[in-house]
C-alpha positions as CSV (number, residue, x, y, z in Angstrom):
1,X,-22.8,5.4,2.3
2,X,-22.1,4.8,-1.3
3,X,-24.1,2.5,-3.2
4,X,-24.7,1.2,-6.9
5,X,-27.7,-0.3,-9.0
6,X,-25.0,-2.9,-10.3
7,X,-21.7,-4.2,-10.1
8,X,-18.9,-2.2,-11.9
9,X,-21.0,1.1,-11.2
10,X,-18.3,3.0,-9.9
11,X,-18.4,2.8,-6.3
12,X,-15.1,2.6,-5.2
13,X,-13.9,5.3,-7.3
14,X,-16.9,7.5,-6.0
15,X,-15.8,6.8,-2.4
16,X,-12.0,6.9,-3.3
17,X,-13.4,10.9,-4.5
18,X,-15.4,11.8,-2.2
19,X,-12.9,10.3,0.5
20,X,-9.9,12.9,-1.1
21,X,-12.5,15.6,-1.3
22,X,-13.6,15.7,2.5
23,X,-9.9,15.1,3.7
24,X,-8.7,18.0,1.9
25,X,-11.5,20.1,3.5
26,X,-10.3,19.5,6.7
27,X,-12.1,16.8,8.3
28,X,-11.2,13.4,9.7
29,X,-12.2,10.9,6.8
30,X,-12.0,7.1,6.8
31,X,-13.3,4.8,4.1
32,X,-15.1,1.4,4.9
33,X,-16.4,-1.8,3.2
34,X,-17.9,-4.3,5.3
35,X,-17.2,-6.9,3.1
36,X,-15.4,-7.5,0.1
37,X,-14.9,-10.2,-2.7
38,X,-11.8,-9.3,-4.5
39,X,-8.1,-10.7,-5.4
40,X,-6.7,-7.7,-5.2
41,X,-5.6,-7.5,-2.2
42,X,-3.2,-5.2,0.4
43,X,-0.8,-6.3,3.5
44,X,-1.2,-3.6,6.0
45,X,1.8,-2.4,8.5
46,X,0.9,-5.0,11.1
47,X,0.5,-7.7,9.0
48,X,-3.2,-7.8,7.6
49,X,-4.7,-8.7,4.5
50,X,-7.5,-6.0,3.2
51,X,-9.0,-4.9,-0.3
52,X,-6.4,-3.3,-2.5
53,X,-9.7,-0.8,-3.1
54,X,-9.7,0.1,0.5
55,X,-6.2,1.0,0.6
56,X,-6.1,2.8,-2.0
57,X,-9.4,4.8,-0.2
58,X,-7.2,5.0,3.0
59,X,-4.5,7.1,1.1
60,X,-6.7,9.0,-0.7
61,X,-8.0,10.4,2.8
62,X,-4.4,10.6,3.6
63,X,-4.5,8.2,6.2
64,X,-3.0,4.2,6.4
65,X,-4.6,1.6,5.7
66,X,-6.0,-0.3,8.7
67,X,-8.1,-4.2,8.4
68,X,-10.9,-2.1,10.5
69,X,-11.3,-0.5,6.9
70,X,-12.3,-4.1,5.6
71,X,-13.2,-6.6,8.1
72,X,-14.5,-9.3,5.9
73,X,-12.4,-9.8,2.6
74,X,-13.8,-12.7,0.6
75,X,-11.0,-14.3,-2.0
76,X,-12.7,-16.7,-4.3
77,X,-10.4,-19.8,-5.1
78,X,-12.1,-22.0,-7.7
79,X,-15.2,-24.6,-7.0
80,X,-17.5,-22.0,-5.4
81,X,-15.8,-21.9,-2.3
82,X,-13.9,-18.6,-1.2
83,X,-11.4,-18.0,1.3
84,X,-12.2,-16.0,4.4
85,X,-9.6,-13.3,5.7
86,X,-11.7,-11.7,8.8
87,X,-10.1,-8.5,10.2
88,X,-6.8,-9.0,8.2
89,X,-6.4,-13.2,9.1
90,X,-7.1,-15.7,7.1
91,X,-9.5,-18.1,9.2
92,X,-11.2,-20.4,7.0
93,X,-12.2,-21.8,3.1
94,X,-15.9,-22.1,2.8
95,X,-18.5,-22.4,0.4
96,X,-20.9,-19.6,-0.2
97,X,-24.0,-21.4,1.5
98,X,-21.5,-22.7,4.5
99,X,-20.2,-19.3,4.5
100,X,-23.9,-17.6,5.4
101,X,-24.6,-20.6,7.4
102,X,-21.7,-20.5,9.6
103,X,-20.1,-17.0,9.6
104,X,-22.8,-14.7,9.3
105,X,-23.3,-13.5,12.8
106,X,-19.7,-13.4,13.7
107,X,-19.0,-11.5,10.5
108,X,-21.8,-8.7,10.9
109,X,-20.7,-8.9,14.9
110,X,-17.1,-8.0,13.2
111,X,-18.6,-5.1,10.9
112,X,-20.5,-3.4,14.1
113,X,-16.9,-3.3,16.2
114,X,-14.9,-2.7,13.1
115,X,-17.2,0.9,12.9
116,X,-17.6,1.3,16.3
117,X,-13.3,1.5,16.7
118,X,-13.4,4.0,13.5
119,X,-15.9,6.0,14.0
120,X,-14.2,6.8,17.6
121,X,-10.9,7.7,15.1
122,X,-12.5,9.3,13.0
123,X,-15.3,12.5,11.9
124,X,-16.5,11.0,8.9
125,X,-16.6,7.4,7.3
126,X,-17.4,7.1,3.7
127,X,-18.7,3.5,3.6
128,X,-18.8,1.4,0.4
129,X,-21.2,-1.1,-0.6
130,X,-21.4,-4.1,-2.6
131,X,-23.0,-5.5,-5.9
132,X,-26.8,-3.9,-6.2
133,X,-28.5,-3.4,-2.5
134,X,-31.9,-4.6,-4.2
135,X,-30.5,-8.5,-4.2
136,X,-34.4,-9.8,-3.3
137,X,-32.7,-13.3,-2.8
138,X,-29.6,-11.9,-1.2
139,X,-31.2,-9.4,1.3
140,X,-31.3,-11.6,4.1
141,X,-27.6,-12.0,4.1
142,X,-26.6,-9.0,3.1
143,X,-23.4,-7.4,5.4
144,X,-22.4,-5.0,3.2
145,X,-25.2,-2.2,1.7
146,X,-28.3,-1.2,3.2
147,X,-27.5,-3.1,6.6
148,X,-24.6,-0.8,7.1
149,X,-26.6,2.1,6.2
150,X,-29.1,1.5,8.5
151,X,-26.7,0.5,11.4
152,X,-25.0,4.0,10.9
153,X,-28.2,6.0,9.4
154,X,-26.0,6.9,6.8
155,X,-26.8,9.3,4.2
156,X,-26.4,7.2,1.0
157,X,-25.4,7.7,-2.2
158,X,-26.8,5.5,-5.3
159,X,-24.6,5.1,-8.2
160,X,-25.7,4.2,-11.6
161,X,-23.5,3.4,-14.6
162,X,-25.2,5.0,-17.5
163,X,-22.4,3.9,-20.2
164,X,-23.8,0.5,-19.8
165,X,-27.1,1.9,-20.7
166,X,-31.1,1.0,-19.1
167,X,-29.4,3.8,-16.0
168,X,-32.9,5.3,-15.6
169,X,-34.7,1.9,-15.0
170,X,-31.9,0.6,-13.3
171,X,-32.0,3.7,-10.3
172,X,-36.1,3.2,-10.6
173,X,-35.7,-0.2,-10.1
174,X,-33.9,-0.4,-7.5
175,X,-35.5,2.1,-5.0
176,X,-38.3,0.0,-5.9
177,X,-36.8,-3.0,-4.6
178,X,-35.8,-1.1,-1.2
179,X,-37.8,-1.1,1.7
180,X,-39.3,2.3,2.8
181,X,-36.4,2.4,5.7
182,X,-33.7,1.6,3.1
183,X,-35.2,3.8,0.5
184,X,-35.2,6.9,3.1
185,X,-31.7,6.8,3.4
186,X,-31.0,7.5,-0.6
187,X,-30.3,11.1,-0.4
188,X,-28.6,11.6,-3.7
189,X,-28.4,9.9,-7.0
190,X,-24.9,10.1,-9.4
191,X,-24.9,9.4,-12.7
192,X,-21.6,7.8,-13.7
193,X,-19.2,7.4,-16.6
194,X,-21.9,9.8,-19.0
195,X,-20.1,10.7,-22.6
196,X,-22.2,13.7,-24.2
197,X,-23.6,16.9,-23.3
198,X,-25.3,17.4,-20.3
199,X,-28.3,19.5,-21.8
200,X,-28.9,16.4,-24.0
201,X,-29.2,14.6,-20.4
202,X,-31.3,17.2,-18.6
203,X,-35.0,16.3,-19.4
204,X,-34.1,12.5,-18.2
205,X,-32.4,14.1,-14.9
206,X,-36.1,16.1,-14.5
207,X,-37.9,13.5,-14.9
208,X,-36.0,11.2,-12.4
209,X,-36.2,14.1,-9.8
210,X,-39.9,13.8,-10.2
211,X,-40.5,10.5,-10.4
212,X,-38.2,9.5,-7.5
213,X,-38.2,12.7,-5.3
214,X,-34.5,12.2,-4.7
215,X,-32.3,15.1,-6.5
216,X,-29.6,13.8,-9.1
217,X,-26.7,15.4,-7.3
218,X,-23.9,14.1,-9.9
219,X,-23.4,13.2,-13.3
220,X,-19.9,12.1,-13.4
221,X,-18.4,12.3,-17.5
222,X,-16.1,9.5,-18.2
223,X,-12.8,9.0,-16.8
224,X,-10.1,7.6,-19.0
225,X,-7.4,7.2,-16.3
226,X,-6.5,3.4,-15.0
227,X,-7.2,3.4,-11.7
228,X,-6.3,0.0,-9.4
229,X,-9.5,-1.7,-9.5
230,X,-11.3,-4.6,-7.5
231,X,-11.9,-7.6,-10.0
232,X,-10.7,-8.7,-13.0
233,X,-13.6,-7.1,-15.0
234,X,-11.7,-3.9,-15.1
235,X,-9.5,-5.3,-17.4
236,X,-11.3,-6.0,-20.3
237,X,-12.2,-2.6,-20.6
238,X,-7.8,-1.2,-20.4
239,X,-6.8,-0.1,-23.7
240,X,-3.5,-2.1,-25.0
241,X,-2.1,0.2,-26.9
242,X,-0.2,3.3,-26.4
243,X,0.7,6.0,-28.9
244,X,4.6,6.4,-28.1
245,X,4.6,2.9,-27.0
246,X,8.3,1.8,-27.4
247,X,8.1,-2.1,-25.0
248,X,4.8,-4.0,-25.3
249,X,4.1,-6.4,-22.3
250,X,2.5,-9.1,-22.1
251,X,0.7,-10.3,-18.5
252,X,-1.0,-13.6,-18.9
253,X,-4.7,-13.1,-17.5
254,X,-4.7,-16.2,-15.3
255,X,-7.8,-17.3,-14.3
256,X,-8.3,-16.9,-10.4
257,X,-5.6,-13.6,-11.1
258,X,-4.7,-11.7,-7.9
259,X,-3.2,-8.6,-7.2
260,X,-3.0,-7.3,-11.3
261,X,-2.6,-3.3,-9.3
262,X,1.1,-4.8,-9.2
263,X,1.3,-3.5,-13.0
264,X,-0.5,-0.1,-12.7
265,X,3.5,1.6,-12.6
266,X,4.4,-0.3,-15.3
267,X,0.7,1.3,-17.4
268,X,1.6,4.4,-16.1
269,X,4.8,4.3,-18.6
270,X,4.6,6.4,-21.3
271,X,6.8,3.9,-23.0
272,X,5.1,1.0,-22.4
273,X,2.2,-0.9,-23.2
274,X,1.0,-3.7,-21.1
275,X,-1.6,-6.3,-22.7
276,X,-3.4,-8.9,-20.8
277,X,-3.7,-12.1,-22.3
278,X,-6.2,-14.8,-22.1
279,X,-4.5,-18.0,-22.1
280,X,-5.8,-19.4,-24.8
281,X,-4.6,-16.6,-27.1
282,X,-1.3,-16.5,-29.2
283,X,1.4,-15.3,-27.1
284,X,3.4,-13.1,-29.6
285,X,6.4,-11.9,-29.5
286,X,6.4,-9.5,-26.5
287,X,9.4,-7.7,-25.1
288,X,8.8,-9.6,-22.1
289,X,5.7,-12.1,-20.4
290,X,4.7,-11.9,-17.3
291,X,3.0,-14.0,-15.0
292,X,0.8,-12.7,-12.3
293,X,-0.1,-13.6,-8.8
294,X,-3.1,-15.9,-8.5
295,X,-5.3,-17.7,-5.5
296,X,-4.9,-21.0,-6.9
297,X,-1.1,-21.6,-8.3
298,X,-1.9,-25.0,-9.0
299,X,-5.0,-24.4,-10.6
300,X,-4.2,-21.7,-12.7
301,X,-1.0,-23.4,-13.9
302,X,-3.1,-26.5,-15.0
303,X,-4.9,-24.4,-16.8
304,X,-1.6,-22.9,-18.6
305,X,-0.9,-26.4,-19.2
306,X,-4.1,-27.4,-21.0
307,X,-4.4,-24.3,-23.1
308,X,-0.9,-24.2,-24.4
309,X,0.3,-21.0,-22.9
310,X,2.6,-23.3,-20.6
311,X,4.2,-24.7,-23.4
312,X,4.2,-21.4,-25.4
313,X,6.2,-19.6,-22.5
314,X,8.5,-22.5,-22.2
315,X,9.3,-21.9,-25.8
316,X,9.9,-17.7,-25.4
317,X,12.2,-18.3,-22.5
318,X,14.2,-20.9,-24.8
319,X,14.5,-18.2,-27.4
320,X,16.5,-15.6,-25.3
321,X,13.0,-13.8,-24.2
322,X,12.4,-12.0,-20.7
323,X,9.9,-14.0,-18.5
324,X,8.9,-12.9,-14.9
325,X,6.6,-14.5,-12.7
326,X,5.1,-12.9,-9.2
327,X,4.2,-14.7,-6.2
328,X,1.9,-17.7,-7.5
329,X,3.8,-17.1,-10.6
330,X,6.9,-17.1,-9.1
331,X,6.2,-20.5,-7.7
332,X,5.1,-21.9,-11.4
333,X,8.4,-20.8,-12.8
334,X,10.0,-23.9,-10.7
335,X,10.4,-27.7,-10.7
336,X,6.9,-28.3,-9.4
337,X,4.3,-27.2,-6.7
338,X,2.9,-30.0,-4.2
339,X,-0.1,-29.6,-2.1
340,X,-0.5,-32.5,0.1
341,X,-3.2,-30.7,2.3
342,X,-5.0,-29.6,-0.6
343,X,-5.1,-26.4,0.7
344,X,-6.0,-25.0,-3.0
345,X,-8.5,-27.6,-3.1
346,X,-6.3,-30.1,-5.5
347,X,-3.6,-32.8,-3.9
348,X,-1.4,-34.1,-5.0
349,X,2.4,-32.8,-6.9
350,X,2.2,-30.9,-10.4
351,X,5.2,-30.4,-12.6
352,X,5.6,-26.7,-13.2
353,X,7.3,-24.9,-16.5
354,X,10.7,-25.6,-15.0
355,X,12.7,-22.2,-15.6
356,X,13.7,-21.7,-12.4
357,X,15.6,-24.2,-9.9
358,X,12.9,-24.0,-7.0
359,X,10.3,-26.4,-5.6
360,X,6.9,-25.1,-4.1
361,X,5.3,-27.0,-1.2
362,X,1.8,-25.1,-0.5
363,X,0.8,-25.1,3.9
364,X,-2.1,-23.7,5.9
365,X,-0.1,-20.6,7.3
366,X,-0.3,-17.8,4.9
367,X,2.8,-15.5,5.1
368,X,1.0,-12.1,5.1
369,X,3.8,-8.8,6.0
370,X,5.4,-5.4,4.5
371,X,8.9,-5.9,3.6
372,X,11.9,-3.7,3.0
373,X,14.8,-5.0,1.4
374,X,18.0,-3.8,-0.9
375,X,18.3,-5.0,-4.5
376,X,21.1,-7.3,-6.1
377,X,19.5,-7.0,-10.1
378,X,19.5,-5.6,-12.2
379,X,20.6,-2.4,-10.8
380,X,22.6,-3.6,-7.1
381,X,21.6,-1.4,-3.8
382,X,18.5,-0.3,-5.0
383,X,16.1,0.1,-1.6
384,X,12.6,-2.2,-2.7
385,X,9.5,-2.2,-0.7
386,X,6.8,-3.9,-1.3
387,X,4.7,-6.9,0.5
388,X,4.2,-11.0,0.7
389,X,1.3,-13.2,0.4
390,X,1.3,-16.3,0.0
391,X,0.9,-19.7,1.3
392,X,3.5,-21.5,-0.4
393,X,7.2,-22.2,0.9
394,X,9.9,-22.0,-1.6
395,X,13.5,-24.4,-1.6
396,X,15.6,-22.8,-2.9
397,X,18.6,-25.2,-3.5
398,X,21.8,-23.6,-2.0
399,X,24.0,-25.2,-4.7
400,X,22.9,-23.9,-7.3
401,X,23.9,-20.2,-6.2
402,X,26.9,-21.7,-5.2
403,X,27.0,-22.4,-9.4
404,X,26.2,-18.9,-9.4
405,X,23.8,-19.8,-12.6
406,X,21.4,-18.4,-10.8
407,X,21.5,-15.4,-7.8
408,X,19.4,-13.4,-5.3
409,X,16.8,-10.5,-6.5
410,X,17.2,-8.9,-3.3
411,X,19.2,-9.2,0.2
412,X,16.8,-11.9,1.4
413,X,17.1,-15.1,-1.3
414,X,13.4,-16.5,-0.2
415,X,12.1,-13.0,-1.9
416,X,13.3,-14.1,-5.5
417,X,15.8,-15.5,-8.2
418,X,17.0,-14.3,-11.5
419,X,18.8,-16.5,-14.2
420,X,22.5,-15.4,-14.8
421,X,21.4,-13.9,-18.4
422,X,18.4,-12.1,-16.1
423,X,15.9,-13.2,-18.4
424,X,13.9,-15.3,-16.0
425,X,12.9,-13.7,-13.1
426,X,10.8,-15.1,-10.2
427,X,9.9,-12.8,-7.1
428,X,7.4,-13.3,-3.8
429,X,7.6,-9.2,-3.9
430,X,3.8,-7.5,-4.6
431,X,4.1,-4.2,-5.4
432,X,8.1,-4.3,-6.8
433,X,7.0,-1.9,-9.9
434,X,5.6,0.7,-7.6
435,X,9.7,0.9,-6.6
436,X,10.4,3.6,-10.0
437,X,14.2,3.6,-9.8
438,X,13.6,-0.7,-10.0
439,X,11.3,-0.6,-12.0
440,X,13.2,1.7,-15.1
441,X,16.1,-0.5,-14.0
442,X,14.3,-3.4,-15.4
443,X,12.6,-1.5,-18.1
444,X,16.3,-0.4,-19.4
445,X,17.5,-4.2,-19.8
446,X,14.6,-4.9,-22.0
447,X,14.8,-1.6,-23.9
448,X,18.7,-2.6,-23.9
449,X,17.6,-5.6,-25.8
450,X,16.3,-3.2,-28.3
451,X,18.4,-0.7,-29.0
452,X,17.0,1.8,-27.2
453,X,18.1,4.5,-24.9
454,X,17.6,3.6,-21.3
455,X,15.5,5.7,-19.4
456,X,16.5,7.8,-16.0
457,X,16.1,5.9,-13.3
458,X,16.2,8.8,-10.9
459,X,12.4,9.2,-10.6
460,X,9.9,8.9,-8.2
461,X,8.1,6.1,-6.4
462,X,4.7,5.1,-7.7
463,X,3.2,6.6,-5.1
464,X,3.5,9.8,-6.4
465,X,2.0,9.1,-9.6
466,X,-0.9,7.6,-7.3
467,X,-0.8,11.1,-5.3
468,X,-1.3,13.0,-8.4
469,X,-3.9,10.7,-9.6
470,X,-6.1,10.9,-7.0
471,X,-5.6,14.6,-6.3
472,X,-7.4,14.6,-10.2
473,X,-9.5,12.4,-9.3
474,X,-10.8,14.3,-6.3
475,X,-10.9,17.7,-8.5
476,X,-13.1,16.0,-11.4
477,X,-15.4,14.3,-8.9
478,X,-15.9,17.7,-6.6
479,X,-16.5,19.6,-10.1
480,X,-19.5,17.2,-10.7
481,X,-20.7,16.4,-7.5
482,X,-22.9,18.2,-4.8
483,X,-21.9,16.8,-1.5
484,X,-23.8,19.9,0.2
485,X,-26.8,17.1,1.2
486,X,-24.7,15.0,2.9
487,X,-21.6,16.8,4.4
């Protein structure tokens, strides 16, 4: 079990590690959270909805991603209420006391059968938790730290950011606030993100080890790398700027964003710098904009609306520049986006920035599934694969291809439209920048636009960037970590 004094600690990258460290020793691994709040979010081979973070731990143990890996996934959409997708379906939208009240039993019911099928799978599960473990006012409800641990007698790990400074009181702290059965279970402390020399660090570690009685068995210097993270904190910490950066790229940091690991390819250009941008700050000129999935389309492109950005974008496209808008983007690229349910909380019909000829209508089925498909633009018979969710249905009005203004992004015309100049581009496709030869392919227009040579677009899937990453990741962790108390 992997736990952390705080939020942002480092958890899932620890268990992302230590998951590609005990695979490539051999063993059976599988990683597990029992419950997750996140907008990130992964559409697993038969159709499920997890934590992008858990798939991402699945392939670091070499294994696919299953929804046993995260049985409750908690996707906040606005007005304290969340949406809840349990074992890979989406089955309700609660508030947080209604949530506890209601789903509580069924969702640690969920948790024990989710482990019980992996653990008959599987040698080893490396189990993540959740926030802090020492929530006093939380405890009770708590289905995804200590509980665990003590379900499975785990050996547990607790994590500690010491970048953010207070690490030592924050570890004492917290195994203060354990009780003595939770407490025996901490086998190890890691000290994460540490910039300095470790001698410097040493008398601190001592005195830990002494007051505790639990061994420091990492400290964990300070990785650089972008990794696909869980929230939306992670990227207030990115760097926007890139030394050889040639295209800058702007993605609009919506707020209720979802799914932003849709543009770790396009960071993981040497030639490209991609820049998050509140709404409320001055667009620019950027080589292109994009604008990013989100829970609430509507609400997120009200608040586009009322801050200017809307209006600002509308103003780019009308000057020649690239705009491209993903899923919940995607559908606030068109005429307008209805909710008569209110599904995302608001009814009603809401004009939308009207740069592409589509109409949105948001319903209570979520369309959640992998898809394969062959590319029209900007490069035709590329193979794309990638994967939907989203609750809206898109018109797409058959005369207007027949005006051939506009055409299909792909083989399937419900997956996405581009303008006949292709410089507004609207796709349902997560994922279509982990597709290299596509993505350069669309990299090369805008570098086109700028009198610069194109790139090859013979390379590699993003995947293999991801492989590489978390091969380094596993050798920097397994440098600085002793798993020998727990393995």
């Amino acid at each position: 079990m992997v736990v952390g004094t705080t939020s942002h600690a480092g958890k899932s990258l620890i268990t992302t590690a230590i998951c590609r460290i005990l695979s490539r020793r051999g063993l059976q691994v599988a990683p597990f959270k029992g419950q997750n709040m996140a907008l990130n979010a992964y559409v697993t081979a038969s159709g499920g909805e997890i934590g992008y973070a858990q798939a991402v731990q699945a392939w670091a143990a070499g294994i696919v991603p299953r929804v046993e890996m995260n049985p409750i996934l908690l996707k906040p959409q606005g007005d304290m209420t969340s949406q809840i997708i349990l074992k890979g379906k989406a089955i309700g939208t609660v508030s947080a006391t209604d949530y506890y009240e209601q789903y509580f039993e069924l969702g640690w019911q969920t948790i024990k059968e989710c482990l019980e099928c992996l653990s008959t799978d599987y040698e080893v599960l490396v189990c993540e938790g959740a926030g802090s473990p020492a929530e006093i006012n939380l405890k009770h409800r708590d289905l995804t730290n200590m509980r665990v641990a003590k379900h499975l007698n785990a050996a547990t790990l607790l994590v500690v950011d010491i970048d953010r400074g207070g690490s030592f009181a924050h570890v004492v702290g917290t195994l203060e606030l354990l009780d003595p059965d939770e407490r025996a279970l901490i086998k190890g402390v890691v000290i994460n993100k540490f910039r300095g020399q470790r001698s410097i660090l040493e008398p601190g570690i001592k005195w830990l080890e002494e007051r505790t009685g639990i061994p420091v068995v990492g400290v964990i210097p300070y990785l650089e790398q972008v990794f696909p993270a869980e929230d939306s904190l992670d990227l207030l910490e990115r760097k926007p700027t890139k030394a050889n950066s040639e295209l800058n790229i702007a993605v609009i940091r919506l707020p209720r964003i979802a799914n932003f690991t849709d543009f770790d390819p396009l960071e993981s250009e040497p030639s490209v710098t991609v820049k998050y941008l509140h709404p409320k700050q001055d667009l620019g000129h950027p080589d292109a904009v994009i604008i990013p999935g989100t829970k609430t389309s509507i609400g997120d492109l009200i608040a586009l609306q009322k801050s200017g950005m809307a209006e600002a974008i509308q103003n780019y496209a009308a000057s020649g520049g690239t705009v491209l808008g993903i899923c919940g983007g995607f559908q606030m690229l068109g005429q307008f986006i209805a909710d008569p349910e209110a599904n995302e909380g608001q009814s009603g019909r809401y004009q939308g920035l009207n740069l592409l000829p589509i109409q949105t209508v948001i319903t209570g089925y979520k369309i959640a599934r992998q898809r394969q498909v062959t590319s029209n633009y900007p490069q035709a018979g590329l193979p794309v694969t990638g994967f939907e969710i989203h609750q809206g249905r898109t018109r797409i009005e058959n005369s207007i291809l027949d005006q051939q203004s506009y055409q299909p992004l792909f083989d399937d015309v419900n997956l996405g439209l581009v303008d006949s100049c292709q410089s507004v581009w609207g796709t349902y496709l997560h994922g279509i920048f982990d597709n290299g030869p596509w993505r350069r392919a669309w990299l090369n227009r805008l570098r086109q636009q700028r009198g610069l040579k194109s790139l090859p677009t013979g390379v590699g899937n993003y995947r293999e960037q991801r492989e590489q990453l978390l091969e380094s990741l596993g050798n920097h962790i397994e440098e600085h970590l002793d798993l020998t108390p727990f393995i």
